[in-house]
C-alpha positions as CSV (number, residue, x, y, z in Angstrom):
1,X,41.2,31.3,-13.6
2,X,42.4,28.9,-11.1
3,X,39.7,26.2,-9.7
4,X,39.1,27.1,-6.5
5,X,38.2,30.9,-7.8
6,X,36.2,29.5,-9.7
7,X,34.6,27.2,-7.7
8,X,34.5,30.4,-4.9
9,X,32.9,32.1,-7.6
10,X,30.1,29.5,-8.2
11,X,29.3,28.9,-4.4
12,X,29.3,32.2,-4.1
13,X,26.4,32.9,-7.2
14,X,24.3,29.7,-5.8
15,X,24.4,31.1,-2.2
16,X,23.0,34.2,-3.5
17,X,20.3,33.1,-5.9
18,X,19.3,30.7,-2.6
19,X,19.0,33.9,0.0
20,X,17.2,36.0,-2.6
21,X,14.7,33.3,-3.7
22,X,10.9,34.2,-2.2
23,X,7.3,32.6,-3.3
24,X,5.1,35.2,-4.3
25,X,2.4,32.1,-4.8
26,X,1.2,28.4,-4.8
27,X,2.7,25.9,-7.1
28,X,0.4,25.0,-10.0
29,X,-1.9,21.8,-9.4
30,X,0.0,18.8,-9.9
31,X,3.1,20.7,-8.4
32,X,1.6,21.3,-4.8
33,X,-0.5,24.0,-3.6
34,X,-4.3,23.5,-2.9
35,X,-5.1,20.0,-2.0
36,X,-8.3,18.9,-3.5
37,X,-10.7,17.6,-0.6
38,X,-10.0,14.1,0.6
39,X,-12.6,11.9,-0.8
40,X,-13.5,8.6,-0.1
41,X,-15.8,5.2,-1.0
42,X,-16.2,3.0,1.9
43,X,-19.2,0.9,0.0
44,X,-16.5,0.7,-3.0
45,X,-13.7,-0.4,-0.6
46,X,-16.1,-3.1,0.9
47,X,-16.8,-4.3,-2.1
48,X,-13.6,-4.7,-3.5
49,X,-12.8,-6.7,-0.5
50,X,-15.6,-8.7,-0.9
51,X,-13.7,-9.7,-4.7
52,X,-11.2,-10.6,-3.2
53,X,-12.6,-12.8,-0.8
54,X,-15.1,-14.4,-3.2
55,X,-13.4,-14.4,-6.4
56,X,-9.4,-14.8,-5.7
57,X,-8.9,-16.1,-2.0
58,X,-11.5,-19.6,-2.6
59,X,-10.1,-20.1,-6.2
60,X,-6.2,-19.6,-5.2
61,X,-6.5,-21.9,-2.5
62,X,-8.0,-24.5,-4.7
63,X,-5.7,-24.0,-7.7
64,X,-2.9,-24.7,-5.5
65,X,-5.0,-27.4,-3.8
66,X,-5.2,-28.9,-7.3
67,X,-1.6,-28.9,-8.0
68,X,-0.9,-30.9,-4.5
69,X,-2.6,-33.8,-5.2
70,X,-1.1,-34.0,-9.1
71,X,2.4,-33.2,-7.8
72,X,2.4,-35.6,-4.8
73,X,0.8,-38.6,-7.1
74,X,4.3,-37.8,-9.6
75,X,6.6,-37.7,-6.7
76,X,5.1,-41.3,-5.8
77,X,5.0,-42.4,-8.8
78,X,8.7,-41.5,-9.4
79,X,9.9,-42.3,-6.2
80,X,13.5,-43.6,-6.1
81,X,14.5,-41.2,-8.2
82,X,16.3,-38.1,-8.7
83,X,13.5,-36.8,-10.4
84,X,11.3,-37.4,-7.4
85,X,13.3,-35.1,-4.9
86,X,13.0,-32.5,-7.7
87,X,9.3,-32.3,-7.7
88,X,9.0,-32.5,-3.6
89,X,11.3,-29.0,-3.5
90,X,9.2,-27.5,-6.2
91,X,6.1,-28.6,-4.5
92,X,7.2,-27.2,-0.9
93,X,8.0,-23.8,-3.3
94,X,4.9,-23.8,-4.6
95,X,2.9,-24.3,-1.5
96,X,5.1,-21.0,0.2
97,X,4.3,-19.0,-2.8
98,X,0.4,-20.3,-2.5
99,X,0.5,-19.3,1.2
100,X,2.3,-16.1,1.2
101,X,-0.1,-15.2,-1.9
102,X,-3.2,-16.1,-0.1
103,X,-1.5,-14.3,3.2
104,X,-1.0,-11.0,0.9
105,X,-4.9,-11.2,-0.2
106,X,-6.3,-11.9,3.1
107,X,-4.3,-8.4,4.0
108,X,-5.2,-6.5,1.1
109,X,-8.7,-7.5,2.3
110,X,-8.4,-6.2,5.8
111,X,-6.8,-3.4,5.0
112,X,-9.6,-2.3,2.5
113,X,-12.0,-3.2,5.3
114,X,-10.1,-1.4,8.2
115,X,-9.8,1.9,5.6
116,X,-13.8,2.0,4.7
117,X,-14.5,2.2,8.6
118,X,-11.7,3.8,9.7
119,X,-12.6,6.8,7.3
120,X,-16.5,6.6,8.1
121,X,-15.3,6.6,12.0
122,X,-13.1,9.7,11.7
123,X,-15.8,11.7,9.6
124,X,-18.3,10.9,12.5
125,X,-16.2,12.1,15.1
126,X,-14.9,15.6,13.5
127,X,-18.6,16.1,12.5
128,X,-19.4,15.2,16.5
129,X,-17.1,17.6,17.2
130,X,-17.6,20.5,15.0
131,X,-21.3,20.3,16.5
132,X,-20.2,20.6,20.4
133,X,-20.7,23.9,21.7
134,X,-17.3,25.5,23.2
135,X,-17.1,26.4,26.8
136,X,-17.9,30.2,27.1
137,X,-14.5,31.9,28.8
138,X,-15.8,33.8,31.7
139,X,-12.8,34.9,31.9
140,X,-12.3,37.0,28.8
């Protein structure tokens, strides 16, 4: 059998498995189907944010605090040398990383913060409007 016949032949078979394909049901959990309800922990989000506020933004500022005064003392001391312009790039890294770190913590902060009200916020307002009595249709 030539290629193309047969190639016909299996275009042909996957068109017709695709047409006659129908769901009789919902995937099984994990595979789709029923969502379980969203649920969420705005005091848990808070508090996480609070850790990160207390217990990684203060000390990564001051570790790489630390490590500027120690590198900039070496760079003076070794000044002159080739060994000095080495330690002023790696400094100037370091600082970036220590900033774009400290950037990337202050945001996973916020966010956590902006997802614990924003949540609370939007339950309030489909509660306050499941509650509203509907406009009768005079009408119907």
């Amino acid at each position: 059998m030539p290629f193309e016949d047969e190639w016909n032949d299996l275009k042909q078979a996957a068109a017709e498995r695709r047409t006659s394909m129908r769901l009789n049901k919902l995937a099984p959990a994990g595979g789709g189907g029923e969502a379980p309800d969203l649920k969420t922990a705005p005091a848990r989000k808070r508090k996480f944010a609070n850790t990160i506020e207390e217990d990684l933004e203060k000390p990564t500022n001051d570790a790489g605090n630390t490590v500027d005064a120690a590198m900039k003392a070496a760079a003076r001391s070794l000044a002159g040398w080739d060994t000095a312009l080495g330690l002023k790039k790696s400094h100037e890294k370091w600082e970036s990383q220590v900033r774009r770190l400290v950037g990337r913590l202050v945001s996973n902060k916020t966010q956590l913060r902006g997802a614990a009200t924003k949540l609370i916020s939007t339950d309030v307002e489909v509660g306050y409007s499941l509650q509203r009595p509907r406009p009768s249709n005079p009408g119907a």
